[in-house]
N, C-alpha and C positions, 0 to 999 in steps of 0.2 A: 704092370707099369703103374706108378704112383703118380701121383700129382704134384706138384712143387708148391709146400707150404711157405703162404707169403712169409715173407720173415718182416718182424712187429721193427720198425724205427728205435735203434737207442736213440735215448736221450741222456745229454750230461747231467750227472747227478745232480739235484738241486741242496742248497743247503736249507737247515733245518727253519733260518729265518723267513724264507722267501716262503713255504710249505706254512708257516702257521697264519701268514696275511691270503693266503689262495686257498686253504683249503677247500678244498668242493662238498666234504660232506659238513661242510657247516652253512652251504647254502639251501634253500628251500623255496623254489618260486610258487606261489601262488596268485595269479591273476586276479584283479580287482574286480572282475566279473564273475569270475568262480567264488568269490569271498561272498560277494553280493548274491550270489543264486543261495550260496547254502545258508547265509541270515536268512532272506525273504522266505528260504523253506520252513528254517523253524520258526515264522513269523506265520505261515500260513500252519502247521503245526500248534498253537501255542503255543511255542516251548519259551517264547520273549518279545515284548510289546514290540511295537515298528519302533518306539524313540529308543527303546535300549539296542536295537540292531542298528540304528543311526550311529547312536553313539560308541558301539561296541566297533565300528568299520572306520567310524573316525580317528578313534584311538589305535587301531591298527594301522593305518593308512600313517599315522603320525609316527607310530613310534619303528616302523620300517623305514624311512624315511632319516629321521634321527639315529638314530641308535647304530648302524652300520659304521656312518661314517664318523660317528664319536669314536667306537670301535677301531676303525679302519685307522683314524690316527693315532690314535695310543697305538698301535703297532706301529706303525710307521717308525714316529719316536722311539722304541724301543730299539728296533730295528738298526735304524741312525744312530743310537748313541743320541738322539736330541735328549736334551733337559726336556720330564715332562713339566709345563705350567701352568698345569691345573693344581690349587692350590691346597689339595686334600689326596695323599695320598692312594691309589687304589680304592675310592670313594666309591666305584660300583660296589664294592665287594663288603662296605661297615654296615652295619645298622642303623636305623634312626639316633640312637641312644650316642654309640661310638660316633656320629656327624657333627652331632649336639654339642660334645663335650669336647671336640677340635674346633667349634668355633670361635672361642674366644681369644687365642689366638692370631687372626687374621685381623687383616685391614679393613677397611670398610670395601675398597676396590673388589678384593677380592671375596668380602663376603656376597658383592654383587654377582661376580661370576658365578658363585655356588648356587647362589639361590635362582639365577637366569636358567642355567644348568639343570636344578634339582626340578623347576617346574615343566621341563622340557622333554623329562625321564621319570622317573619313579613320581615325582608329584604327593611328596608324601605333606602332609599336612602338619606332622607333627615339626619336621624339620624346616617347612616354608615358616612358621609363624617364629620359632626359636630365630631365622635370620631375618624376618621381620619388626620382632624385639629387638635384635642389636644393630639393625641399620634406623632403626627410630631415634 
């Protein structure tokens, strides 16, 4: 006599948009205490001074934080049909050079946005001082 294998819940098929905002293996939890154990480790290691483990937990803590939900709306918008009104095209995806050379282009407003923006993510240096040049 056999046992009665549970049978697994369908579920209605999801479509392809709802599947690229949920994915699960594009998530990764790491606890701030597990972050913290493993700097302090390679702080008691050598392997990086206590301030570069400050500031290596800061920048992570910052950009988990950021980054998601900048993420999370650019799907959304896509998703929707919204217009996106961020004033640079798929701007994660240029280079310093390619950022540079769309700035001239924009408004002062929205040169604002980029540069609020760019110091909030990538923080490139090359590209803060090029929109610090044309908002002077």
């Amino acid at each position: 006599m056999s046992a009665a294998m549970p049978q697994a819940k369908k579920t209605p098929p999801e479509d392809e948009s709802s599947r690229s905002v949920l994915n699960p293996l594009d998530v990764m939890v790491i606890t701030r205490e597990r972050l913290q154990d493993t700097l302090d480790d390679a702080v008691r290691r050598g392997r990086m001074t206590r301030d570069d483990a400050t500031d290596l937990l800061a920048e992570i803590v910052r950009r988990a934080i950021s980054a998601p939900t900048d993420r999370v709306m650019r799907e959304v918008r896509r998703v929707t049909g919204a217009a996106d009104v961020f004033p640079i095209d798929e701007y994660d995806e240029l280079t310093a050079a390619q950022i540079v050379s769309r700035l001239g282009e924009l408004p002062v407003g929205e040169l604002r946005r980029v540069r609020d923006y760019e110091r909030r993510n990538a923080n490139r240096k090359t590209v803060l001082a090029a929109l610090d040049a044309k908002l002077a």
